[in-house]
C-alpha positions as CSV (number, residue, x, y, z in Angstrom):
1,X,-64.4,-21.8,-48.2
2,X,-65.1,-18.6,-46.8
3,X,-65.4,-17.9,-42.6
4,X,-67.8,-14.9,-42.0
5,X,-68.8,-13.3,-38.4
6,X,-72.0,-13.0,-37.7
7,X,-73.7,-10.7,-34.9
8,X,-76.7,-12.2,-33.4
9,X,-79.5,-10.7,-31.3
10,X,-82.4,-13.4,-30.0
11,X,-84.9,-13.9,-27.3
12,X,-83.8,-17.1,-25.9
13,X,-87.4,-17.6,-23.9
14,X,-88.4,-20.4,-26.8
15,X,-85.0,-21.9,-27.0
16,X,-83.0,-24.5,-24.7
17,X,-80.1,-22.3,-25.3
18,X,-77.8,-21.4,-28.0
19,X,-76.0,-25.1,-28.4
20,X,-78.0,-28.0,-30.2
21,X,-79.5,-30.1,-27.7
22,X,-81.5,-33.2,-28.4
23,X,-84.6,-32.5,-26.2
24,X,-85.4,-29.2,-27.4
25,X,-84.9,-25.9,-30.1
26,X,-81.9,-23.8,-30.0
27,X,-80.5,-20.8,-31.6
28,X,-78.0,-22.7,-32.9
29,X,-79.7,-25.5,-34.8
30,X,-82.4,-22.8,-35.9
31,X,-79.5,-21.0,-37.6
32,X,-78.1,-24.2,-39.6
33,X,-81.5,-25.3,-40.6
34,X,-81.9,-21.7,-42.3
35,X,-78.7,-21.9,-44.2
36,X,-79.0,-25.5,-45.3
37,X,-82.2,-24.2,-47.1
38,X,-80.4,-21.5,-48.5
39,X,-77.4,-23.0,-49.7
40,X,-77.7,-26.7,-49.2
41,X,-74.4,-26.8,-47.1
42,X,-74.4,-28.6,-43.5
43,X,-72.3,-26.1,-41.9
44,X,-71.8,-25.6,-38.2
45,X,-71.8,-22.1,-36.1
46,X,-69.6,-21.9,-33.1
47,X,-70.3,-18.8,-30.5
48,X,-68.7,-16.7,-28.0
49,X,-70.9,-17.9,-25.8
50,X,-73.4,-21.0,-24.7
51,X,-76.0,-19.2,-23.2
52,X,-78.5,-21.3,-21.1
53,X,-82.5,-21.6,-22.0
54,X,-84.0,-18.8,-21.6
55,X,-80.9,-16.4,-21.6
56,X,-81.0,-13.6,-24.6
57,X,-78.5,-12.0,-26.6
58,X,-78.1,-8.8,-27.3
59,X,-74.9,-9.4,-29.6
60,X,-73.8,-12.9,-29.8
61,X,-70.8,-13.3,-31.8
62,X,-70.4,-16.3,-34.0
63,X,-68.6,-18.1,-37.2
64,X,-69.4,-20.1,-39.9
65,X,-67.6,-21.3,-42.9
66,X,-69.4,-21.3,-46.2
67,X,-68.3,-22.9,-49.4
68,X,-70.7,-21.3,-51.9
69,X,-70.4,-17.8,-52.9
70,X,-72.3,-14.8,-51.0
71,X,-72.3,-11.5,-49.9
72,X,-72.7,-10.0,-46.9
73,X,-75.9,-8.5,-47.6
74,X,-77.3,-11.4,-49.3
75,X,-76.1,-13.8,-46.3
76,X,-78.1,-11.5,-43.9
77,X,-81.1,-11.0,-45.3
78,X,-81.5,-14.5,-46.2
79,X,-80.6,-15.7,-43.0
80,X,-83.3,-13.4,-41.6
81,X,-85.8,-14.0,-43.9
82,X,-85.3,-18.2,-43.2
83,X,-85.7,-18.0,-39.6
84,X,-88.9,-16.4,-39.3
85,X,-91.2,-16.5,-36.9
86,X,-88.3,-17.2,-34.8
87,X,-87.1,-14.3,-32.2
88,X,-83.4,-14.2,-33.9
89,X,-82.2,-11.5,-35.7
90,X,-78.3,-11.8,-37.8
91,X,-77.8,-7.8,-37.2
92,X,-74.3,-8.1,-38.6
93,X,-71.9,-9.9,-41.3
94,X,-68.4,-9.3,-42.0
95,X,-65.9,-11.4,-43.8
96,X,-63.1,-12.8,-41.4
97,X,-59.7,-15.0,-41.9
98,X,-59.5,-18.2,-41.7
99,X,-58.4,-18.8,-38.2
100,X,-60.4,-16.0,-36.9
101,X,-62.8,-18.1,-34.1
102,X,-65.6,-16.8,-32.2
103,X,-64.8,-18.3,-28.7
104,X,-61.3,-18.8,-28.8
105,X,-60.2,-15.3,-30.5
106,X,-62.8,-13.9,-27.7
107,X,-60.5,-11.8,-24.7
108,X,-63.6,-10.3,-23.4
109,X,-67.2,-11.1,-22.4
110,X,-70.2,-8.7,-21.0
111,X,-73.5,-9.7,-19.5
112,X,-76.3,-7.8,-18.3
113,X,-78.8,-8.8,-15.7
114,X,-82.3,-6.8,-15.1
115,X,-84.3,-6.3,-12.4
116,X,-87.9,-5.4,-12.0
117,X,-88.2,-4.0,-8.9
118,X,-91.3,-2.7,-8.3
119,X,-94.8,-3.7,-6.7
120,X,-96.5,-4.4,-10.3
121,X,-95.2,-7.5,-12.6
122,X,-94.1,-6.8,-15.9
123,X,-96.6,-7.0,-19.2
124,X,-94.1,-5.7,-21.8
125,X,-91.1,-7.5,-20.4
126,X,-92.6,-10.6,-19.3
127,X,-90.5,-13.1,-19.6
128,X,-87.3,-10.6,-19.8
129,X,-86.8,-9.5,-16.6
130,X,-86.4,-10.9,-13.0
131,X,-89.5,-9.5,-11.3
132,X,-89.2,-8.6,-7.8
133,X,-91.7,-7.0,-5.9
134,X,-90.2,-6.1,-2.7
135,X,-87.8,-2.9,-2.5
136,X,-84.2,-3.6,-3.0
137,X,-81.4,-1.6,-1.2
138,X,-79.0,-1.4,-4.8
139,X,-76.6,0.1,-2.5
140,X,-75.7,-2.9,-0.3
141,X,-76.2,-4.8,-3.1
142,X,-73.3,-2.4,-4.9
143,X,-71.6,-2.9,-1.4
144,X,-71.6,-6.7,-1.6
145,X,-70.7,-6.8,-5.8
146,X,-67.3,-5.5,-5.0
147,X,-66.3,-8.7,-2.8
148,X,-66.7,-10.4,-5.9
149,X,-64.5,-8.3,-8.5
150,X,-60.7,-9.7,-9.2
151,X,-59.4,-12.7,-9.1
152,X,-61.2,-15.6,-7.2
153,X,-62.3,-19.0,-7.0
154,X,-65.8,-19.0,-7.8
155,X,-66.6,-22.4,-6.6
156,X,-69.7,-21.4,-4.8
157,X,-71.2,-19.6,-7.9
158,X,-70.4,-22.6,-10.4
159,X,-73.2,-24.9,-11.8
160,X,-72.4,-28.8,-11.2
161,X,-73.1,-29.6,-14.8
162,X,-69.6,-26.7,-15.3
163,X,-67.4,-27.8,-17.7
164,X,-64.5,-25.4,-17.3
165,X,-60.9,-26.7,-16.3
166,X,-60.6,-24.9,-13.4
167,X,-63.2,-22.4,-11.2
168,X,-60.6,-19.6,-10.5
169,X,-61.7,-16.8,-12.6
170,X,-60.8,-13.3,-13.2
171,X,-64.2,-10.7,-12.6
172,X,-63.2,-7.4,-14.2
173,X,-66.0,-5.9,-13.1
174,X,-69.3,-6.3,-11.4
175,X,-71.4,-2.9,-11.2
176,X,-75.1,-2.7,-9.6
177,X,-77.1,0.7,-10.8
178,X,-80.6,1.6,-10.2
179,X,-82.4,2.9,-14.0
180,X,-85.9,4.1,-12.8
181,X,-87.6,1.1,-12.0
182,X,-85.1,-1.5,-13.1
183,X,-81.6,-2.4,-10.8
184,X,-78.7,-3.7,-14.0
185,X,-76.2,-5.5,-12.7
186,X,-73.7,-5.6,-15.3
187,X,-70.7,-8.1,-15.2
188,X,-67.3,-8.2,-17.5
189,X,-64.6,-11.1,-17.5
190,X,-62.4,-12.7,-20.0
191,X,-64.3,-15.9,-19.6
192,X,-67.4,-17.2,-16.8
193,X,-68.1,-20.0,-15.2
194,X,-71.6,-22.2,-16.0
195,X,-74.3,-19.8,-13.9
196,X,-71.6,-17.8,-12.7
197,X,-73.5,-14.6,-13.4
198,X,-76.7,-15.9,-12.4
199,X,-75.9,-17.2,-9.3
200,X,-74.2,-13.5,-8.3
201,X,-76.9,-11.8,-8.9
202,X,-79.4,-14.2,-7.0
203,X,-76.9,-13.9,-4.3
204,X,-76.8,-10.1,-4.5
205,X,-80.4,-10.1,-4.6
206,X,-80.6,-11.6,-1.0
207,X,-78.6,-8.5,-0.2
208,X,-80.9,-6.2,-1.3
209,X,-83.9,-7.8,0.4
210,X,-82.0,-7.9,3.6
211,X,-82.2,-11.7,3.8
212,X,-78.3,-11.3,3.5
213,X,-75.5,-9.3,4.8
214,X,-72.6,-7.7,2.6
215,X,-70.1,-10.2,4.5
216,X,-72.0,-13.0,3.5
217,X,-71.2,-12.7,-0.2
218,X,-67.4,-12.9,1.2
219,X,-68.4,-15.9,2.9
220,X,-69.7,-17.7,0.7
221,X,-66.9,-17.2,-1.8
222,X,-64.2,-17.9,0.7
223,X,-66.5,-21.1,1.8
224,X,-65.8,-22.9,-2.1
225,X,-68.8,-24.6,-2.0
226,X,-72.1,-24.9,-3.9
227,X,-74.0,-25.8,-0.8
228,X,-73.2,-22.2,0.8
229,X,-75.0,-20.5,-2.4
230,X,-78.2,-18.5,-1.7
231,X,-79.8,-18.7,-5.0
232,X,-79.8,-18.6,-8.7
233,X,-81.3,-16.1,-10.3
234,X,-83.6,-17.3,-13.0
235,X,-82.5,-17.4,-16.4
236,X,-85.0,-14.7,-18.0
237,X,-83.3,-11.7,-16.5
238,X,-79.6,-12.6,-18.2
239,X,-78.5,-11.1,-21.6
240,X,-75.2,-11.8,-23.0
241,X,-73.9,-8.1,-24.4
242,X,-71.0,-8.6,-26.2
243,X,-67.8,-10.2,-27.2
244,X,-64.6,-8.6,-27.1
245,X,-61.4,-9.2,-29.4
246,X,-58.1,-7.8,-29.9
């Protein structure tokens, strides 16, 4: 039995996520159908990361165990070749040890949220970016990110379906910039909370538009409460960028 990494990259706009779910596609199950008709083998991939429907990937790392013999280019290109015309693409394959593991060898995580911020909606990023038509102020928005960075409990920016043992989390960083027409908010942390990202950026976004203050992103984390959330931002905006290991 041999464990290999993979690097993914996928458009999650035609998936429920990357886990299997019953009611719908996912990255996941779309990668394990493509290898059972390779190999024959009913093997399972664990990520760094569940990403929600509609969330992409820029570089999902993952594992899988494989009992019949392959190489690394074979392994790829097959993959590749077996998912099609789905949006995933295996970028990377390495051979790992045994008790090498995707999520629990992970000490790092990176997302990447974009912004469309400008009168016109998108037509070559439909459906990956957050379009918003009003000006946003990425300064305030800057202003109100760094209430957020450290450690914290992130109560008011955790999903109620969140499945983590505890909400206090440690944001490494949390860093709004301005790219022409696009605001990236970029967020790093050992580990997030269910919509953790999503939920600071819809908040920061509030900010921007000048429906919030700066203080109120203080306030609403100090409050520990989901009800004092001003919005999630939707999920087509959110990439996961990378996994980090020692």
């Amino acid at each position: 039995m041999t464990r290999w990494r993979l690097i993914v990259e996928y458009d999650g706009g035609p998936f429920m996520g990357w886990q299997r779910q019953d009611h719908g596609p996912s990255v996941q199950q779309t990668l394990e159908e493509a290898l059972r008709r390779m190999t024959g083998e009913q093997a399972v991939f664990t990520a760094a990361g569940r990403t929600d429907a509609g969330v992409h990937a820029l570089a999902m790392s993952s594992h899988v165990d494989i009992g019949c013999e392959l190489t690394r280019h074979r392994l790829r290109e097959g993959l590749n070749a077996l998912v099609r015309p789905s949006p995933i693409s295996v970028l990377e394959v390495t051979q790992v040890a045994d008790d090498w593991h995707a999520r629990f060898s992970c000490v790092g995580r990176r997302y990447l949220y974009r912004i469309l911020n400008r009168r016109a909606p998108p037509a070559l990023d439909a459906g990956r970016v957050w379009h918003i038509a009003v000006p946003l102020d990425a300064e305030t928005m800057r202003e109100g990110a760094a209430h957020l960075v450290g450690r914290h409990d992130f109560t008011t920016f955790r999903s109620a379906q969140c499945q983590s043992d505890s909400p206090v989390k440690t944001l490494d960083r949390l860093e709004v910039s301005r790219i022409g027409e696009e605001i990236h908010v970029a967020a790093a942390a050992r580990s997030f909370l269910h919509h953790q990202v999503r939920s600071m950026v819809g908040c920061l976004a509030m900010v921007g538009r000048g429906q919030w203050q700066v203080d109120d992103i203080r306030r609403a984390l100090d409050a520990r409460d989901r009800a004092a959330l001003g919005f999630n931002a939707p999920p087509h905006g959110l990439y996961f960028v990378e996994a980090i290991y020692p």
